[in-house]
C-alpha positions as CSV (number, residue, x, y, z in Angstrom):
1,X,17.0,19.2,-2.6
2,X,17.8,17.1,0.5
3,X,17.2,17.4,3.7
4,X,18.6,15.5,6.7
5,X,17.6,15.3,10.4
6,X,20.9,15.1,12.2
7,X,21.2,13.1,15.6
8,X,23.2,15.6,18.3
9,X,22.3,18.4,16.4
10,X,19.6,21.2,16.7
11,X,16.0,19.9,15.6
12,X,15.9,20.6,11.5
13,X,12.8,22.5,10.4
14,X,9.8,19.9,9.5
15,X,10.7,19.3,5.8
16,X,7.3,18.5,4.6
17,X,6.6,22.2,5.6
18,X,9.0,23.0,2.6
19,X,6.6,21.3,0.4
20,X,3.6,23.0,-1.2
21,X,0.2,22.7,-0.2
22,X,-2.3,22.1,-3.1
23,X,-6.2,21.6,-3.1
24,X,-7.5,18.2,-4.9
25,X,-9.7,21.1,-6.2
26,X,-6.7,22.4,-7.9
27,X,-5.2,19.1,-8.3
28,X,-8.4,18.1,-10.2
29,X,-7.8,20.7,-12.9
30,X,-4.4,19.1,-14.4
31,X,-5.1,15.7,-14.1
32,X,-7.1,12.8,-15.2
33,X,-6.8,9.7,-13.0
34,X,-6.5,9.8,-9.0
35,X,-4.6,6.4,-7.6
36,X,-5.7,6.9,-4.1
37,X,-4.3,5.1,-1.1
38,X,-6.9,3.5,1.2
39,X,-6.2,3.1,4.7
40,X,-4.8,6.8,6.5
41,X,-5.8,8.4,3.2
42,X,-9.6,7.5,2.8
43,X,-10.3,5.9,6.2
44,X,-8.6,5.5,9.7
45,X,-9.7,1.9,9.5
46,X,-13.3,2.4,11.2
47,X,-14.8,5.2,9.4
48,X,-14.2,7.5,6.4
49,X,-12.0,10.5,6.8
50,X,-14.2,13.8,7.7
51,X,-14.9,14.9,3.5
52,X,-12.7,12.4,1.7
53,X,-16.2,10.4,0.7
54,X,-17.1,13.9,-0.7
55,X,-14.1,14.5,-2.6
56,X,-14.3,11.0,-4.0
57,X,-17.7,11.6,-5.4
58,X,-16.7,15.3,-6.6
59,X,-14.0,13.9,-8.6
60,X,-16.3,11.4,-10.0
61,X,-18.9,13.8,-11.3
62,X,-16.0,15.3,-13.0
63,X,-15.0,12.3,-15.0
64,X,-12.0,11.8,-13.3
65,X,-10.8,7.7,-12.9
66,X,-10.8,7.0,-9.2
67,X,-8.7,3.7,-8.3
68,X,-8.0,3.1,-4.6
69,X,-4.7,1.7,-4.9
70,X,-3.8,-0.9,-1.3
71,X,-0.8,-2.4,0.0
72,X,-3.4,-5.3,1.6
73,X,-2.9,-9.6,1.1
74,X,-6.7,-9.4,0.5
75,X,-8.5,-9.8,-3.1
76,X,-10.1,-6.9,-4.0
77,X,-13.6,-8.5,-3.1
78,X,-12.7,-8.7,0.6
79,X,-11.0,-5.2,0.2
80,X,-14.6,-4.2,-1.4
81,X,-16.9,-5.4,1.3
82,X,-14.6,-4.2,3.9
83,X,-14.6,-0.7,2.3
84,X,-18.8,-1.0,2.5
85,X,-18.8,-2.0,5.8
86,X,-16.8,1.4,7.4
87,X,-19.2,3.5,4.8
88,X,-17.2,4.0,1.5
89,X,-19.6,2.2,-1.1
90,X,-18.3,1.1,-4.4
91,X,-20.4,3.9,-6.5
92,X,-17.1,6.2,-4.4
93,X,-14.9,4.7,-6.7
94,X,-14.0,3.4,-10.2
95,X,-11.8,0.7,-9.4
96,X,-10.3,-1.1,-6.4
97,X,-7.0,-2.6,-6.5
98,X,-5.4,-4.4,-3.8
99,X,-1.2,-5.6,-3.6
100,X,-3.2,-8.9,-2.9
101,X,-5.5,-8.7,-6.3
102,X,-2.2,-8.3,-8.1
103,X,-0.2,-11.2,-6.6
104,X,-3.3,-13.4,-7.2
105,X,-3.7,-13.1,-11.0
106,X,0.3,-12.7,-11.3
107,X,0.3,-16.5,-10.1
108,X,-3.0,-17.5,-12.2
109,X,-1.1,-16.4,-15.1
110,X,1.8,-18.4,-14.1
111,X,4.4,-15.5,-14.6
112,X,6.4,-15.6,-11.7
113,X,9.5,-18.2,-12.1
114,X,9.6,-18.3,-7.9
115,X,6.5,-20.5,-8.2
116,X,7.1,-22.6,-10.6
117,X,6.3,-26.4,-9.4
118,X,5.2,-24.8,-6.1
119,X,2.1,-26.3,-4.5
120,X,2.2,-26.3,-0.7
121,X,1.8,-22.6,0.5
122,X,2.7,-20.9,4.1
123,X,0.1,-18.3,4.2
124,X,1.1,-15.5,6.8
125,X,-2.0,-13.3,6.5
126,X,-4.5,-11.4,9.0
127,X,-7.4,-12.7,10.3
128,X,-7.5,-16.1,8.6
129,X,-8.0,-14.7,5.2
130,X,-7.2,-17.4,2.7
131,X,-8.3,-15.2,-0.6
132,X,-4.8,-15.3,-2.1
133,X,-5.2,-19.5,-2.1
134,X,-8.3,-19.5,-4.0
135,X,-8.6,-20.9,-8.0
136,X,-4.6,-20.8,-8.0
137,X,-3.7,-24.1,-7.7
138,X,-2.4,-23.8,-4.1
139,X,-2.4,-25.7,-1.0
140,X,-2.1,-24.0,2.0
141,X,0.2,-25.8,4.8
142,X,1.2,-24.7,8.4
143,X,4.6,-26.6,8.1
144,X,7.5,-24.7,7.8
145,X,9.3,-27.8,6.8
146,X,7.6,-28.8,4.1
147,X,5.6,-25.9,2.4
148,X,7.6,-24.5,-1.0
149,X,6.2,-21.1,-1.0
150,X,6.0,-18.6,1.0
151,X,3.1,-15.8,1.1
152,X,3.4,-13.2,3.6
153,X,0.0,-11.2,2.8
154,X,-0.7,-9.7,6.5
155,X,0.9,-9.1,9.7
156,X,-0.9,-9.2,13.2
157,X,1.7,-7.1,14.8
158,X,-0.3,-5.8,17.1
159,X,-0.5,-9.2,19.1
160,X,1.9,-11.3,17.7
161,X,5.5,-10.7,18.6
162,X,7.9,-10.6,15.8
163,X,9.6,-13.1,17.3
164,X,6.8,-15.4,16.9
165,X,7.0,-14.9,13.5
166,X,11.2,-15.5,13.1
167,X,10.6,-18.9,14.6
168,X,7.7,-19.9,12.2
169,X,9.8,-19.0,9.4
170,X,13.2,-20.1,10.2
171,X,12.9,-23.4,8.8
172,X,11.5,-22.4,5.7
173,X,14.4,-19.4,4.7
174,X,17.1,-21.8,5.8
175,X,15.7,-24.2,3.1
176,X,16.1,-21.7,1.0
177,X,11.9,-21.6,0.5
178,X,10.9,-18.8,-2.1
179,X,8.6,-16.2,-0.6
180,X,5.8,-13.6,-2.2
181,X,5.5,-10.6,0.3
182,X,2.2,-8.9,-0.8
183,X,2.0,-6.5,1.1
184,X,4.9,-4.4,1.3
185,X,4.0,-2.4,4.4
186,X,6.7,-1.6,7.0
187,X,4.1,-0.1,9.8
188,X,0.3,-0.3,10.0
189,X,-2.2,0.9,11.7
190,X,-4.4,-0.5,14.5
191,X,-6.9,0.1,16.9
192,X,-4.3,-0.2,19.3
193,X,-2.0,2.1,17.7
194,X,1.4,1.4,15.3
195,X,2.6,-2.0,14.8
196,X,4.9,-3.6,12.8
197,X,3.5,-4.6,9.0
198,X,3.5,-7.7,6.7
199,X,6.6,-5.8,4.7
200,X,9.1,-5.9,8.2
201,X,8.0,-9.7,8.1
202,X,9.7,-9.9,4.4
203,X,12.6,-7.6,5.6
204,X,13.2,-10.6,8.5
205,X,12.9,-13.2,6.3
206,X,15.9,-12.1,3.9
207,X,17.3,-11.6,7.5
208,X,17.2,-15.2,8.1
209,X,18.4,-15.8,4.7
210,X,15.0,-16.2,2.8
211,X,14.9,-15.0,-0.8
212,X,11.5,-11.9,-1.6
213,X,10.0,-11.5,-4.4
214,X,7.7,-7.9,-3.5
215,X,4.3,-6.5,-5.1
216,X,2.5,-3.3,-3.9
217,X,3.9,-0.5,-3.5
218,X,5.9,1.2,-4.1
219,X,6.6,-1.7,-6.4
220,X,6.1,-1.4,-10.1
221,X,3.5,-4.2,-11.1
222,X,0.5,-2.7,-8.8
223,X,0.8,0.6,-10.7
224,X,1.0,-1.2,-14.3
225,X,-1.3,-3.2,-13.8
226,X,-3.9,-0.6,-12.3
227,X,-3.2,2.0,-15.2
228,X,-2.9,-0.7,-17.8
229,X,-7.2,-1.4,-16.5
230,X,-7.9,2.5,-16.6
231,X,-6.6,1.9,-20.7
232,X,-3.2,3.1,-20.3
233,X,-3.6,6.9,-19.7
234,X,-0.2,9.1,-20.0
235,X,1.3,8.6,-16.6
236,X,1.7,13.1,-16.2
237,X,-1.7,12.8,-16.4
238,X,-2.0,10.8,-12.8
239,X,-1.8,11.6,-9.7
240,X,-1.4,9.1,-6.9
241,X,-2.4,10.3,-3.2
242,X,-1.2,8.7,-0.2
243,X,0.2,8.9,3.3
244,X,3.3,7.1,3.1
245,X,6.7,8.9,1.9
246,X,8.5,5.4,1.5
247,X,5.3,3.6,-0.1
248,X,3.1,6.0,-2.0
249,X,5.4,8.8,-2.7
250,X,8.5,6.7,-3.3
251,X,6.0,4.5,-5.8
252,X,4.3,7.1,-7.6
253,X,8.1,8.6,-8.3
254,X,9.4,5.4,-10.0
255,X,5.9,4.9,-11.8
256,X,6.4,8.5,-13.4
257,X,2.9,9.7,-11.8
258,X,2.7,12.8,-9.6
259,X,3.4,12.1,-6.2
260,X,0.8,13.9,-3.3
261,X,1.4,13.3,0.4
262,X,-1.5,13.2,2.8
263,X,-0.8,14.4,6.1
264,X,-3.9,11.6,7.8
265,X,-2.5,8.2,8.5
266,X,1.4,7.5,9.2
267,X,2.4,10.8,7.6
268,X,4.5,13.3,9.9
269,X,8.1,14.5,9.7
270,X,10.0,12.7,8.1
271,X,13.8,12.5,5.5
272,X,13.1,13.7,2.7
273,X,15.4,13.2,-0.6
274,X,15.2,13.7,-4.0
275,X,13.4,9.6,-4.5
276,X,11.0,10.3,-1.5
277,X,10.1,13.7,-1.9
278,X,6.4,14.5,-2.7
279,X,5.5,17.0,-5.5
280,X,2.9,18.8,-3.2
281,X,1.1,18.2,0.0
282,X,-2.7,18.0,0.9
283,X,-3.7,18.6,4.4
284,X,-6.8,15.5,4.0
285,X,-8.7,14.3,1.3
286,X,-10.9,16.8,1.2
287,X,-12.1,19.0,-2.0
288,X,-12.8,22.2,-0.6
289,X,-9.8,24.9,-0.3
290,X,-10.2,25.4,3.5
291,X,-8.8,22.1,4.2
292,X,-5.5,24.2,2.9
293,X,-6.1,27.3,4.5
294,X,-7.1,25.9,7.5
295,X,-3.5,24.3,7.7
């Protein structure tokens, strides 16, 4: 089924509100691993959404496989001891798997033919993090003139202009410089509010001519290589969670998981077709039914 909302037209009914609402409780019953966004799904980035730590340790004593599946340009350690820090403790969680984590051993393992000879990196990232350079080989450079990679891992949108960014990487798509964008997300979330993402970097730098190679989601290689760690369980037994239509729902889709929308995060009304359309909806990540009723 599609829905569209028309500009000029009479406001078309919410079409998430023509999806059904599920509890995980219910959720829990027909399925075996949870891939679980982070960050609008878990956390709002300082402390752990009201129940979701809860429901992560209810679906644990079940014996259900947690993973808590990131579009981030971080490692998983950093992701780990960042997740500590707001209050979500490893013991929450089976396994923590970052876009960045996936990038890292894809070049360690030498797989990825836009890397091959590179050493002299342009690292876009957030808050210095230099985790993606680390054991790889790499050098990192501030020159867009001479680096011969690209890694566009983080975005600080909410301070730097766009702009900024266009004229850092200019010289480096014109040369026709191969770029890795890690973190595929269009729109973050910040303390100060919305701002533009490390994947609207990537999006600019095909602009300017730059060739992208992508990983996160809704990419392929984060959920193959997350379910390929949990020993390869049948994909209509999995259930990935998330607040993002065009990341997490449009992702689980291609990876042949179920696809659960989150209304915490970035999640509101939004076009809906038959490649971004969630199987059912859950209010927060909480396990107890009232977070449906109560919606």
């Amino acid at each position: 089924m599609n829905w569209r909302l028309r500009c000029g037209h009479s406001p078309a009914p919410d079409p998430i509100s023509k999806v059904r609402r599920m509890s995980l409780q219910n959720l829990a019953a027909n399925h075996d691993v949870f891939l679980i966004d982070q960050f609008g799904t878990v956390h709002d980035g300082t402390h752990p959404y009201p129940g979701a730590l809860d429901a992560l340790y209810q679906l644990r004593a079940m014996g259900k496989q947690v993973a808590l599946l990131s579009n981030s340009g971080r490692r998983a350690g950093p992701n780990a001891e960042r997740l500590a820090k707001i209050g979500v403790p490893d013991d929450a969680y089976d396994l923590n798997i970052s876009s960045g984590e996936v990038a890292w051993h894809m070049l360690a393992a030498g797989i990825l033919p836009e890397t091959s000879g590179a050493s002299r990196c342009l690292l876009i990232s957030r808050d210095h993090d230099c985790s993606m350079l680390e054991g790889n080989g790499l050098t990192m450079t501030s020159d867009p003139q001479e680096c011969d990679l690209v890694i566009i891992g983080g975005s600080e949108g909410e301070k730097v202009p766009l702009a900024d960014y266009r004229t850092l990487l200019a010289p480096a798509a014109s040369r026709r410089v191969p770029a890795l964008c890690v973190n595929p997300d269009l729109v973050m979330l910040t303390p100060r509010g919305q701002a533009f993402g490390a994947g609207r970097i990537a999006e600019m730098y095909i602009e300017l001519g730059g060739l992208v190679r992508w990983i996160g989601k809704p990419f392929p290689s984060i959920y193959d290589y997350t379910l390929r760690l949990l020993g390869d369980p049948p994909r209509e037994r999995v259930v990935a969670i998330g607040d993002s239509v065009r990341h997490d729902i449009k992702g689980a889709r291609a990876a042949g998981c179920h696809a659960v929308l989150v209304l915490t995060g970035i999640a509101g009304p939004a076009v809906l077709d038959d490649e971004l359309h969630p199987d059912m909806i859950l209010p927060g990540l909480r396990w107890d039914a009232r977070a449906v009723r109560e919606h």
